[in-house]
C-alpha positions in Angstrom: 33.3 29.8 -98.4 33.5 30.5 -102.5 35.6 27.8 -103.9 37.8 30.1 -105.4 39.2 30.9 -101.7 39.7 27.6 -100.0 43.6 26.5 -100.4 44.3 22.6 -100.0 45.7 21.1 -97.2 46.7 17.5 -98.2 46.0 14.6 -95.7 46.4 10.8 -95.5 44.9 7.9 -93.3 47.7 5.3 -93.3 46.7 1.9 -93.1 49.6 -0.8 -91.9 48.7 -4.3 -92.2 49.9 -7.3 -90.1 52.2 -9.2 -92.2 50.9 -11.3 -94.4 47.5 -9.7 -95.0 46.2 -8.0 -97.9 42.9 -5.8 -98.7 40.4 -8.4 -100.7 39.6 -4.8 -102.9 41.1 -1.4 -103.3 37.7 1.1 -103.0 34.9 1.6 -100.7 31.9 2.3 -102.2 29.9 6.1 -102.2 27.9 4.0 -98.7 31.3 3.5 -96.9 33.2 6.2 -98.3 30.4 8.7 -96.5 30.4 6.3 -92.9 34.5 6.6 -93.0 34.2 10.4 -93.5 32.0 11.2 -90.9 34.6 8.7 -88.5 37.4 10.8 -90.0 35.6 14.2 -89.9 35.4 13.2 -85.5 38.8 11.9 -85.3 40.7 15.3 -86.7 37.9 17.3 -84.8 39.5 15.7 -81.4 43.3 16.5 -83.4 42.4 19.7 -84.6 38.8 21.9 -83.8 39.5 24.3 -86.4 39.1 21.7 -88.8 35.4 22.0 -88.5 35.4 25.1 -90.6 37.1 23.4 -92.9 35.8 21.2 -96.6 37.4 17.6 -95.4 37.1 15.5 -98.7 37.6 11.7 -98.8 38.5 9.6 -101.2 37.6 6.0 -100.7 40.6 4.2 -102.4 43.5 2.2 -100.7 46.8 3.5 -102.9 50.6 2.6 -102.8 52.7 5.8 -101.5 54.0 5.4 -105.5 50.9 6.3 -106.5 50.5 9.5 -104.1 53.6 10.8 -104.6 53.7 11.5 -108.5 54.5 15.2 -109.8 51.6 17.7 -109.7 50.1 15.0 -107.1 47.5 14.2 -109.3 45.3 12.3 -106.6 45.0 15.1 -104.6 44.8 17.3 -107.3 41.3 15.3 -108.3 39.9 15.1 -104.8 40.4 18.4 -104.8 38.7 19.8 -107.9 35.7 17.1 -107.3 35.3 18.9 -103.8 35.3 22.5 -104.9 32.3 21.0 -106.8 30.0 20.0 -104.3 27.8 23.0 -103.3 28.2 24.0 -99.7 25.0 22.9 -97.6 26.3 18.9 -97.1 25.7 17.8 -93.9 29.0 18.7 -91.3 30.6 19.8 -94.9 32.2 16.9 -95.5 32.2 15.3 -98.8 33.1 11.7 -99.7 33.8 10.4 -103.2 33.1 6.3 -103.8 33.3 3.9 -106.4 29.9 3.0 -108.3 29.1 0.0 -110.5 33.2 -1.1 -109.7 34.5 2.7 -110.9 35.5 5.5 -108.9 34.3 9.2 -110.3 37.8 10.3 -112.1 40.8 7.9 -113.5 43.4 9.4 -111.4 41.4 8.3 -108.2 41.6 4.6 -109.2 44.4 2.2 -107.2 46.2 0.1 -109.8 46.1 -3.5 -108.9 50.5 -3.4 -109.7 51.2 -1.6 -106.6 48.6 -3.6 -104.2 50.6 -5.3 -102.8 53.0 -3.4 -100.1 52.6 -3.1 -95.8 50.8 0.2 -96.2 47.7 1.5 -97.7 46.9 5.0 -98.0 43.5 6.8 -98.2 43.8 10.6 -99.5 42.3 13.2 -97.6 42.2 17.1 -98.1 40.9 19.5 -96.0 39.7 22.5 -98.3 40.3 26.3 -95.8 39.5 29.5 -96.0 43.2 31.0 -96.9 42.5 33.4 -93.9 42.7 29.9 -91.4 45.1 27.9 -93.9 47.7 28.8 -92.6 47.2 28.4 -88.7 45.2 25.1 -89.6 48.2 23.6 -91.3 50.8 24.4 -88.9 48.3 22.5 -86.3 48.2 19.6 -87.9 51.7 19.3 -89.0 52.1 19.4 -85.4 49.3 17.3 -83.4 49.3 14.8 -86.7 53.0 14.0 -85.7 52.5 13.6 -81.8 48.8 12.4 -81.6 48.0 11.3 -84.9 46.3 7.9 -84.1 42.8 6.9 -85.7 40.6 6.4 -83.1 39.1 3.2 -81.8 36.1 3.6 -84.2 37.9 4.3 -87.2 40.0 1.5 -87.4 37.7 -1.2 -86.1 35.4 0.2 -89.1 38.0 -0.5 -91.6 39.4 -3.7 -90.2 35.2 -5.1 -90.8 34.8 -3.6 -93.4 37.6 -4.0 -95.8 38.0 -7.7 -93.9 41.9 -7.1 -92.6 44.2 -6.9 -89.5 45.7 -3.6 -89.0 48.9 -2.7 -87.4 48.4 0.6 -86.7 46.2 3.5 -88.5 47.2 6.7 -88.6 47.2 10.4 -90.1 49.8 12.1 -91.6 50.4 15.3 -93.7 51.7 15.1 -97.0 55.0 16.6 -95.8 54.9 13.6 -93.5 54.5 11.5 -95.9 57.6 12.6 -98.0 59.6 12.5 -95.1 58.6 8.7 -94.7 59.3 7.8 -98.2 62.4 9.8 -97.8 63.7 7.8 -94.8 62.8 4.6 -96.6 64.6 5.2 -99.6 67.8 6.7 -98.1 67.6 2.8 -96.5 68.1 0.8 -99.3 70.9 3.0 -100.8 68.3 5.2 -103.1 69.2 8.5 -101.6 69.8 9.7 -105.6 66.6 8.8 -105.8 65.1 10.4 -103.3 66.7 13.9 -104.7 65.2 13.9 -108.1 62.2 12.9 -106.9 62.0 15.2 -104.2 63.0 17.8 -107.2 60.0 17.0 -109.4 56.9 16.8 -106.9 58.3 20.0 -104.8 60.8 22.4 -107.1 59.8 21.2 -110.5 60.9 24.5 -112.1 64.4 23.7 -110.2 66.8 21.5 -111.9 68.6 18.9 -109.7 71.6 16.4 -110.3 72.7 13.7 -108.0 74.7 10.7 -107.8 73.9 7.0 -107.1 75.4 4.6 -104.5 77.5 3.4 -107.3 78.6 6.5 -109.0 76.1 6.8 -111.8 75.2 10.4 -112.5 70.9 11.6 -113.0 70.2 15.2 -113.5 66.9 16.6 -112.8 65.3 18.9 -115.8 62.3 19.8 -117.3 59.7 16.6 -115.9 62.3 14.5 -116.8 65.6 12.7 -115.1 68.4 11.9 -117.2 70.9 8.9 -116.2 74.8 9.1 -117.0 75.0 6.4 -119.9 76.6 2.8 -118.6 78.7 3.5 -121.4 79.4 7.0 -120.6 79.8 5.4 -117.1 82.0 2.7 -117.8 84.3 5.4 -120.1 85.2 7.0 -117.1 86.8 4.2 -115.3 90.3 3.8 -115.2 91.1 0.9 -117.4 94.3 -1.2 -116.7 94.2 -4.0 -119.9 92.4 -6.9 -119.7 93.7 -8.1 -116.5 90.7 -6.1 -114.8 88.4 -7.2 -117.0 86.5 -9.5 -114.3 86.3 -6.3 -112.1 85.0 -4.1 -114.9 82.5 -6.6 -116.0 81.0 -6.6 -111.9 81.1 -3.0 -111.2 79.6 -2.6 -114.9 76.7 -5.3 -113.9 76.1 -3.3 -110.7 75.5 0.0 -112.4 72.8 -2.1 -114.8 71.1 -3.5 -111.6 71.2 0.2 -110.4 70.1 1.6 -113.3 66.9 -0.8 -113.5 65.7 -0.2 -109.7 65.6 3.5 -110.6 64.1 2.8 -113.9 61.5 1.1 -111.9 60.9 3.2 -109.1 60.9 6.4 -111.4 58.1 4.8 -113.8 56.1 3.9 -110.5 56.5 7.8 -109.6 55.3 8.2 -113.2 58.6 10.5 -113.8 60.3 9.8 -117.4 63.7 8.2 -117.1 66.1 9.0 -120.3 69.9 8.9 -121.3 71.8 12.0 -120.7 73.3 13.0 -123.9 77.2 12.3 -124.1 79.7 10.7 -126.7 76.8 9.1 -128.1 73.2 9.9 -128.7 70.7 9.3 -126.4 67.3 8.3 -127.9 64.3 8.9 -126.4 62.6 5.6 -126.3 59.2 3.7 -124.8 59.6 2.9 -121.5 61.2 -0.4 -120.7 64.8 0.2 -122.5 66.6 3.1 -123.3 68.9 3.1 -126.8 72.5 5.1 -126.8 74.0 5.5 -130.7 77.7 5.4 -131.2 78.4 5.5 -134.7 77.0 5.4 -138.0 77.2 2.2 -140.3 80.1 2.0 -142.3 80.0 0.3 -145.7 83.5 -0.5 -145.7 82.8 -3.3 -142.9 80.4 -6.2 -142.6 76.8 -6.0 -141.9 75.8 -5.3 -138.3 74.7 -7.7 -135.5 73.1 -7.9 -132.0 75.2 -9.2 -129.2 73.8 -9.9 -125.7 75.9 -9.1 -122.8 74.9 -11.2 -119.8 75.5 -10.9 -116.1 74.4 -13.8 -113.5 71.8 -13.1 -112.3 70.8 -10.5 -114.4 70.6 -12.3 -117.8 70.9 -10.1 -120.8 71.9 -6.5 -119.4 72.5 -5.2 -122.9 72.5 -5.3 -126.4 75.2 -4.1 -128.8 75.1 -3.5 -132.4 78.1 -4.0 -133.9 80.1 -4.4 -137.5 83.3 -6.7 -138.1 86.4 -5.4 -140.0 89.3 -7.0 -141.4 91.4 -8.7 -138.9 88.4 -8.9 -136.2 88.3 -5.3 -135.6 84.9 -4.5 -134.5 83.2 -0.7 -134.4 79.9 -0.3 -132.0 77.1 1.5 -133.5 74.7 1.4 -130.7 73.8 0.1 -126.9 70.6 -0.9 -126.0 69.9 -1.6 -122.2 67.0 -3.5 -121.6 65.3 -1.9 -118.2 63.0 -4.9 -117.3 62.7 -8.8 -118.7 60.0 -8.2 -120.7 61.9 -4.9 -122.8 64.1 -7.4 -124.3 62.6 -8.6 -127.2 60.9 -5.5 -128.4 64.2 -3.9 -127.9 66.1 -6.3 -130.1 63.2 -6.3 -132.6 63.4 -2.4 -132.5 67.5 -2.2 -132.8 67.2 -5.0 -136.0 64.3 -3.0 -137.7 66.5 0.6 -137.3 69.5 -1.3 -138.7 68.0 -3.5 -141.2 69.1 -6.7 -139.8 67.7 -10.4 -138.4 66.8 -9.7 -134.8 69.0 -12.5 -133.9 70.5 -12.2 -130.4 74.2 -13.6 -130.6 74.5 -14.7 -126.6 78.5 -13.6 -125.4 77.6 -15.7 -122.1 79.2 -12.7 -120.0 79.8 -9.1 -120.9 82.6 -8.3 -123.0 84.8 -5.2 -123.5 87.2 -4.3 -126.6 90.8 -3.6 -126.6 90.2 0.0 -124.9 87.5 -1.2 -122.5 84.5 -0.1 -124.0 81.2 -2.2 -124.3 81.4 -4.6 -128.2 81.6 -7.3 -129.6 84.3 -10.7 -129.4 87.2 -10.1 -132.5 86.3 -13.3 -133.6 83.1 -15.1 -135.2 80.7 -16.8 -132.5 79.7 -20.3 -133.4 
């Protein structure tokens, strides 16, 4: 088997743990990654015989489905390449890749500590074919993974000793497995949007996609990237009755920002880029953590500019306008800045006061207020 004709069928050994527990580390070193192989190499023997004339590579590192699923599937990716490597002649060809003195061989095959902490570990697996058996072999385990794929009794008592945790259940899935789960679990909790870019970037990323949240916001798929309708672009769209619905606007307003900052969250996990869509405004392409919208240039003919903080309970500050005051209180917004996490706030406000020349003093509006045609600003009058 030349390297250059093996293709890459993509494995995992899920891992779910009894409530409450947690893995005391996230490796195995190159000792236990080789005894779990040779357990895994019998346990997809029983599955699947044809695996035998197969490459089956291990990795031994515990990673959060986050991590797995990122576009170009960069763990596998490296499991992979370090396989194709390792000249044929290993004992049952299988090959097992550990971490030495605390470090695992390549970057991408290192769990970050962030994402430890979830039901379900996952070790990567691949099983390097000829491309003349690729084809039958994956169609087999798509199907026996499915109905029979339960680690044996060997396996998971190994891992239970040795990585000192009570296990659920341990199985093997595919990868397409595996993005059905995550697509089931998402579609759950109201992420389906999600789901669809996602699904997008890792599978069709030459494709574009566009979507639409739960609560109406529109992403777009493009390019590596997803772009996010603007709250303000958002909120613009609403029909807008006076001031009377102002305590409805301000909700549905605070919803989209919560919405906006689980996929901000999720899509950084996924390592996928998250930016405005260019609209009305402009859409700056920021650091990760906020994302910046300009409305207007300054205007000499008004007063300087300030920062005012719109909060929402529970939420605290879910953005930052810049704004000047006119003559008789009239007020013109130059930018929006939405903080996407707690700790985004003060380098976003330092960031906004430095591009406008300003004190990067946060004037608190203790809610989020609208001006006289609905849009996101600042109060007519002076805060004391």
């Amino acid at each position: 088997m030349e390297a250059q004709t093996l293709l890459a069928l993509p494995i995992v050994l899920a891992l779910e743990l009894v409530e409450g527990e947690a893995p005391p580390r996230l490796t195995l070193n190159r000792d236990e990654a080789a005894e779990l192989a040779q357990l895994v190499a019998a346990d997809l023997h029983g599955l699947v015989p044809q695996v035998d004339q197969a490459r089956l590579a291990l990795a031994g590192a515990l990673f959060d489905q986050v991590e797995l699923l990122r576009p170009g599937f960069p763990v596998w990716a490296t499991l992979d390449e370090l396989a194709r490597r390792v000249p044929r002649g290993h004992i049952e060809n299988v090959v097992a890749f550990g971490s030495h003195d605390g470090h695992m061989p390549a970057q991408p095959l290192e769990p970050a500590p962030p994402f430890a902490d979830g039901p379900m570990r996952l070790l990567p697996l691949s099983l390097l074919a000829p491309k003349a058996l690729a084809g039958e072999l994956s169609e087999q385990l798509e199907v026996q993974l499915v109905g029979r794929g339960e680690a044996g009794a060997l396996t998971a008592d190994w891992l239970m000793r040795t990585l000192d945790v009570r296990l659920e259940h341990v199985r093997y899935l595919s990868r397409n497995d595996l993005l059905a789960l995550t697509c089931v679990q998402y579609e759950h909790v109201n992420l389906a949007a999600l789901w669809s870019v996602l699904e997008a970037a890792l599978l069709t990323p030459y494709r574009d996609e566009s979507a639409v949240t739960a609560r109406g916001l529109a992403l777009h798929y493009t390019q590596g990237k997803v772009f996010a309708q603007s709250p303000a672009g958002w909120l613009a769209e609403q029909p807008f009755a006076g001031s009377e619905g102002d305590a409805t606007r301000r909700h549905a307003l605070a919803g989209i920002l919560f919405e906006l900052r689980q996929y901000a969250a999720l899509l950084d996990a996924h390592l996928l880029p998250l930016r405005l869509q260019p609209g009305t405004g402009h859409a700056d392409e920021t650091a990760s953590g906020h994302l910046i919208e300009t409305q207007a240039d300054v205007d000499p003919g008004y007063e300087a500019p300030a920062l005012f903080a719109h909060e929402a309970p529970g939420l605290g500050v879910v953005a930052i306008t810049v704004a000047q005051r006119g003559e008789g209180g009239r007020n013109r917004a130059l930018a929006h800045g939405y903080p996407l996490q707690p700790q985004a706030l003060g380098p976003l406000a330092a960031l906004l006061a430095d591009r406008y020349g300003i004190p990067a003093m946060l004037q608190s509006l203790g809610g989020i207020v609208f001006d006289e045609t609905g849009a996101l600003g600042a109060p007519p009058t002076a805060l004391h």
